[in-house]
SEPAFI-220343 format. One record per residue (C-alpha): residue number from 1; x, y, z. Coordinates in steps of 0.001 Angstrom, whole numbers, plus 500000, padded with zeros to 6 digits. Layout:
N
+-----+--------+--------+--------+
|   k |      x |      y |      z |
+-----+--------+--------+--------+
| NUM |      X |      Y |      Z |
...
+-----+--------+--------+--------+
***
This chain:
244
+-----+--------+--------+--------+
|   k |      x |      y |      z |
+-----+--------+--------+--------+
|   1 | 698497 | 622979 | 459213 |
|   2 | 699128 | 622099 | 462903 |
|   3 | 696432 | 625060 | 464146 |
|   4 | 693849 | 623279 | 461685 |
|   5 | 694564 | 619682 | 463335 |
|   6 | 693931 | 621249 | 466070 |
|   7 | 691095 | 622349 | 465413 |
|   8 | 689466 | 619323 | 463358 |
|   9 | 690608 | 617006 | 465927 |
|  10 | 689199 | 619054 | 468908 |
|  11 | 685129 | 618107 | 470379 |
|  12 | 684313 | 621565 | 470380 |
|  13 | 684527 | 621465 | 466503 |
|  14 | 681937 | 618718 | 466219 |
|  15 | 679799 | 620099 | 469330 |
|  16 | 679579 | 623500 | 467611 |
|  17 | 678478 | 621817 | 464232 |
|  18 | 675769 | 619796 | 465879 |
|  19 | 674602 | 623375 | 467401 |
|  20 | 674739 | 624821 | 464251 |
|  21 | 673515 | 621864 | 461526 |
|  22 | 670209 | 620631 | 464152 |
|  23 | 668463 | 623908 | 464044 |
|  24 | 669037 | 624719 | 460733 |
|  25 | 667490 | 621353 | 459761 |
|  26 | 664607 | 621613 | 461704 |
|  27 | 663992 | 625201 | 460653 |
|  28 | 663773 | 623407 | 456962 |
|  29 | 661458 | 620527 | 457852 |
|  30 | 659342 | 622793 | 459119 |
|  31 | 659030 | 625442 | 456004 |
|  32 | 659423 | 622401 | 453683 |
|  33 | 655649 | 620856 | 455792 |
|  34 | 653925 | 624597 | 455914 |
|  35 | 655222 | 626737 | 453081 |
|  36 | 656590 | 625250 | 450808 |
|  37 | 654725 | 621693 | 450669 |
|  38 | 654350 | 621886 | 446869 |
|  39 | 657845 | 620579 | 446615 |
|  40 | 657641 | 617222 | 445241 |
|  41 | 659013 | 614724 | 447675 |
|  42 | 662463 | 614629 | 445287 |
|  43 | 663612 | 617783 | 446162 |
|  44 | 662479 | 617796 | 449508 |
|  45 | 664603 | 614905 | 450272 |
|  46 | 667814 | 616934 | 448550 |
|  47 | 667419 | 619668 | 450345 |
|  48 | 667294 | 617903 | 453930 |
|  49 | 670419 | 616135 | 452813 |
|  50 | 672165 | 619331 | 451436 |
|  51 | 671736 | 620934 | 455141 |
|  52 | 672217 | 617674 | 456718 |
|  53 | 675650 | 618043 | 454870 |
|  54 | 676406 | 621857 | 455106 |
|  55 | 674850 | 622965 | 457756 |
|  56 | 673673 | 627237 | 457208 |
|  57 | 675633 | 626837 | 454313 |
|  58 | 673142 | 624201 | 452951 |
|  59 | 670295 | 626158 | 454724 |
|  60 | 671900 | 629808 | 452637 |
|  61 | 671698 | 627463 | 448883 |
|  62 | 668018 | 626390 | 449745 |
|  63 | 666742 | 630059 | 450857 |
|  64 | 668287 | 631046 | 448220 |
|  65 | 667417 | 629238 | 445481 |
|  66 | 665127 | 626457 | 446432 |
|  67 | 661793 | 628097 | 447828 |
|  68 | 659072 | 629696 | 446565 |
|  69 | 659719 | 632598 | 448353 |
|  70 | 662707 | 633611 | 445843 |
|  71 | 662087 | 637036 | 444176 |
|  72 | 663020 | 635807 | 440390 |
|  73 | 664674 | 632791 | 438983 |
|  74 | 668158 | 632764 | 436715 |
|  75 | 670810 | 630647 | 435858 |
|  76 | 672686 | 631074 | 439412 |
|  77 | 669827 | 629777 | 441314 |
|  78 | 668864 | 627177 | 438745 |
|  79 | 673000 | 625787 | 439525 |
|  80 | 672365 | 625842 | 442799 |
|  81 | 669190 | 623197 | 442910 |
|  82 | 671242 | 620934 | 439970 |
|  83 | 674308 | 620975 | 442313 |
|  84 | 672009 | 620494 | 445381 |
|  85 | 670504 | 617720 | 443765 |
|  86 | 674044 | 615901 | 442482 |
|  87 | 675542 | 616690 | 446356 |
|  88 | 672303 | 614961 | 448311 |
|  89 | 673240 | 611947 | 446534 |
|  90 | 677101 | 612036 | 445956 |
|  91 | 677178 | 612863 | 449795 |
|  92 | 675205 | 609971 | 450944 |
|  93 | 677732 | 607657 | 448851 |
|  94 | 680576 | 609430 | 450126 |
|  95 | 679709 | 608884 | 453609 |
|  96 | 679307 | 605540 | 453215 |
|  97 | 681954 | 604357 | 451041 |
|  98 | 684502 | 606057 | 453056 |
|  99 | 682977 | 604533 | 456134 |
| 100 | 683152 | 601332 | 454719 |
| 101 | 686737 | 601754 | 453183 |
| 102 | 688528 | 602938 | 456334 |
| 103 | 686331 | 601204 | 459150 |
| 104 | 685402 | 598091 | 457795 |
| 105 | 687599 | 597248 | 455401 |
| 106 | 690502 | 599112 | 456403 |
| 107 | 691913 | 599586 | 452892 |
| 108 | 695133 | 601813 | 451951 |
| 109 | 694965 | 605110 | 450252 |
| 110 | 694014 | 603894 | 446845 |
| 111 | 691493 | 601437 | 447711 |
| 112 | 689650 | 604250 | 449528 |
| 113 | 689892 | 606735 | 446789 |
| 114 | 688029 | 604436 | 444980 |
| 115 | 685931 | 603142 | 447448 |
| 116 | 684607 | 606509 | 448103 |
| 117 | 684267 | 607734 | 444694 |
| 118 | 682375 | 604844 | 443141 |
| 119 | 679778 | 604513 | 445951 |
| 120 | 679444 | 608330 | 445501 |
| 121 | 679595 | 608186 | 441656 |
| 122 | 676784 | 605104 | 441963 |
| 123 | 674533 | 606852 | 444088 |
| 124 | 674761 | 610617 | 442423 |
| 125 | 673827 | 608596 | 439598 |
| 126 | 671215 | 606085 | 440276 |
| 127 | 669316 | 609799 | 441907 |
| 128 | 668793 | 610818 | 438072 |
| 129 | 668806 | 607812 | 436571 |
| 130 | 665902 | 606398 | 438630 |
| 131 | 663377 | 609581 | 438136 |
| 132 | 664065 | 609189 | 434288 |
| 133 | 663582 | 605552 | 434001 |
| 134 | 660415 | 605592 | 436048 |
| 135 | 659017 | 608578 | 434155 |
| 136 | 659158 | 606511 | 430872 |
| 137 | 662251 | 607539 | 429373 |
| 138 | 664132 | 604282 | 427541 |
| 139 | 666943 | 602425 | 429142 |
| 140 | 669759 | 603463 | 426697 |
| 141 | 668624 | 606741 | 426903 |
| 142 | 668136 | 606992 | 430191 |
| 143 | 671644 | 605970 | 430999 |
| 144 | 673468 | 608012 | 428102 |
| 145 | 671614 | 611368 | 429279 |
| 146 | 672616 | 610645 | 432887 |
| 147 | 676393 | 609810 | 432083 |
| 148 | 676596 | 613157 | 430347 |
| 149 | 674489 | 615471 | 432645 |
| 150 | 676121 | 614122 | 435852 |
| 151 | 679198 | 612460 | 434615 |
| 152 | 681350 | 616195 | 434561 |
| 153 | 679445 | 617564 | 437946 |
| 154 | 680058 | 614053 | 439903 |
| 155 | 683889 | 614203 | 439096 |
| 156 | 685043 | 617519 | 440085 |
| 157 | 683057 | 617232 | 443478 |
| 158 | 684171 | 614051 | 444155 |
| 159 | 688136 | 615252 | 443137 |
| 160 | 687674 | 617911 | 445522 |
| 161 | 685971 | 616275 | 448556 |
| 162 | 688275 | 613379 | 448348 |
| 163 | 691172 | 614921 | 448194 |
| 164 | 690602 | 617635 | 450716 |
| 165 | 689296 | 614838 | 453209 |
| 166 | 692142 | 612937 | 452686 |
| 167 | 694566 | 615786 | 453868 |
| 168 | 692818 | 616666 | 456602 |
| 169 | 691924 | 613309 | 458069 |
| 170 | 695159 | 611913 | 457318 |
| 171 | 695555 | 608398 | 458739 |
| 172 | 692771 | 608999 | 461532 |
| 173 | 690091 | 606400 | 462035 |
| 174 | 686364 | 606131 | 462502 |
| 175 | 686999 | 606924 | 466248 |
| 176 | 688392 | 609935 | 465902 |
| 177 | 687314 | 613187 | 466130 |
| 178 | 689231 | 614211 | 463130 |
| 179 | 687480 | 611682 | 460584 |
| 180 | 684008 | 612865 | 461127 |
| 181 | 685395 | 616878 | 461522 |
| 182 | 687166 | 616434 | 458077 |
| 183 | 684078 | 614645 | 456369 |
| 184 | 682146 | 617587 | 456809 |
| 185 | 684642 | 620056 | 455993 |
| 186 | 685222 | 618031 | 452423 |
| 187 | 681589 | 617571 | 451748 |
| 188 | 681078 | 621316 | 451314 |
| 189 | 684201 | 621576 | 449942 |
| 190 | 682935 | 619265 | 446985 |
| 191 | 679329 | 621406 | 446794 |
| 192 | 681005 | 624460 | 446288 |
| 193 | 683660 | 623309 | 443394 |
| 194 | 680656 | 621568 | 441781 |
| 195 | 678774 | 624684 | 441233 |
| 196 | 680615 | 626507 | 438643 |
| 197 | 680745 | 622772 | 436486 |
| 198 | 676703 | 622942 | 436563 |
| 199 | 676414 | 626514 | 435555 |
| 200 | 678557 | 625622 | 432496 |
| 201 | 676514 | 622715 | 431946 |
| 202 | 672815 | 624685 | 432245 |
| 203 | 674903 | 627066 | 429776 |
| 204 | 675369 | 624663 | 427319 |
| 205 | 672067 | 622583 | 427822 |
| 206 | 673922 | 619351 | 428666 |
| 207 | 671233 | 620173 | 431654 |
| 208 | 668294 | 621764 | 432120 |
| 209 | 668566 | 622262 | 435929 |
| 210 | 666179 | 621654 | 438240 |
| 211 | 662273 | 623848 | 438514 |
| 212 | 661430 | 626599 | 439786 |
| 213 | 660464 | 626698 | 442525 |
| 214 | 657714 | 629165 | 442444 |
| 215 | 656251 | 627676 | 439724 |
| 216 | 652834 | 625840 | 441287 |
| 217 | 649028 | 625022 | 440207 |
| 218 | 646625 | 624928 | 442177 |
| 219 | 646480 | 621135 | 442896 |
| 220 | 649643 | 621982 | 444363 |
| 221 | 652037 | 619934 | 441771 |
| 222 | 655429 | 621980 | 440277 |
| 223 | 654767 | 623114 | 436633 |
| 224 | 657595 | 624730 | 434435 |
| 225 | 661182 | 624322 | 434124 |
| 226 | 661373 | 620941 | 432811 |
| 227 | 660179 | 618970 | 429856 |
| 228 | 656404 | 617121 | 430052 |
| 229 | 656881 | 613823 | 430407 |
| 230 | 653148 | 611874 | 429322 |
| 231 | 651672 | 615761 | 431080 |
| 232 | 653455 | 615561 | 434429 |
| 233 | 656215 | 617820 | 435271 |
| 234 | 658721 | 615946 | 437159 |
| 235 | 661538 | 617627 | 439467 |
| 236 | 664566 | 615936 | 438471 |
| 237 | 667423 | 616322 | 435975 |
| 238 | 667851 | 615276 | 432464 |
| 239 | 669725 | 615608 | 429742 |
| 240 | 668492 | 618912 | 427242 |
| 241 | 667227 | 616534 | 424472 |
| 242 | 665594 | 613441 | 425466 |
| 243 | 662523 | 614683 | 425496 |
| 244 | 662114 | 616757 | 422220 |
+-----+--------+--------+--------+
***
């Protein structure tokens, strides 16, 4: 445990990462604008946020699984964009609720715990919630098929990236190296442990996962993979159901 203080708490760690994350995100922009523009602006926004996160490890999911580029399409990959898509927005919360609870607010232990988890819960949330609202889906509906599709995923990442942040930051503050070290550590930390809860979910069709990727017309808009909302295929989650 000392060596890994060491190690969170040292410049190098955060210099490296910047080396690391910065070209990795511009190499994404960049094949997001020229080959693979078809992505609707959804996903395109997950996917900066995923490496913005993790870094080649974010950069490794989206070659992976979230181009066009990918040689066939299966239940791994399909995880992958569904976890992608939970982590873009359960990372954003994290970030700032744990921001909030320990600079601003300076609250104890429990009071960030929670902090953190219900800014990330909110936001994870509101990411499906929103696409299924605005693409007609009812209220009630909305809202129940959200709370079960992201409900399970949401909670285990969150469990994990709290806690691991937690022991690694211990009682450091926003001005240490240590804090911001330890975020990113727990973020991926959180993708990773997530992953197995959305294959199990695709599985079972509490999800449908996200499209595939390859899957274009030629007015450049995403087709299969999803239901047909009104004769638009839309890139977000929902629950297996609510539209048959």
């Amino acid at each position: 445990m000392p060596l890994v203080e060491s190690v969170l708490s040292s410049p190098w760690f955060l210099i490296i990462w910047a080396l690391l994350m910065i070209p990795c995100e511009i190499w994404l922009l960049r094949d997001l604008a020229t080959k693979n523009s078809h992505l609707m602006s959804l996903m395109k926004l997950v996917w900066a946020l995923t490496v913005f996160y993790s870094g080649p490890l974010g950069l490794w999911v989206y070659l992976s699984c979230g181009r066009k580029e990918i040689s066939d399409d299966g239940l791994w990959r399909r995880s992958f964009r569904s976890v992608a898509h939970c982590y873009s927005g359960c990372g954003l919360g994290e970030i700032v609720g744990l921001t909030l609870a320990v600079g601003l607010l300076r609250l104890e232990t429990f009071g960030t715990v929670a902090m953190t988890f219900l800014f990330a819960y909110s936001v994870g949330f509101l990411l499906t919630l929103g696409p299924l609202i605005q693409d007609g889906v009812p209220k009630r509906k909305a809202l129940k098929d959200t709370f079960l599709a992201e409900t399970p995923s949401i909670a285990v990442m969150e469990i994990v990236a709290i806690t691991v942040d937690l022991t690694l930051a211990g009682d450091a503050g926003l001005g240490d190296i240590r804090f911001w070290s330890s975020l990113i550590v727990s973020l991926s930390c959180g993708l990773f442990a997530a992953y197995p809860v959305n294959v199990l979910l695709i599985r079972f069709g509490v999800k449908e996962g996200m499209m595939d990727p390859r899957m274009t017309d030629h007015s450049g808009h995403d087709h299969g993979g999803g239901d047909d909302h009104d004769g638009h295929e839309h890139e977000h989650e929902h629950h297996a159901h609510h539209a048959h």
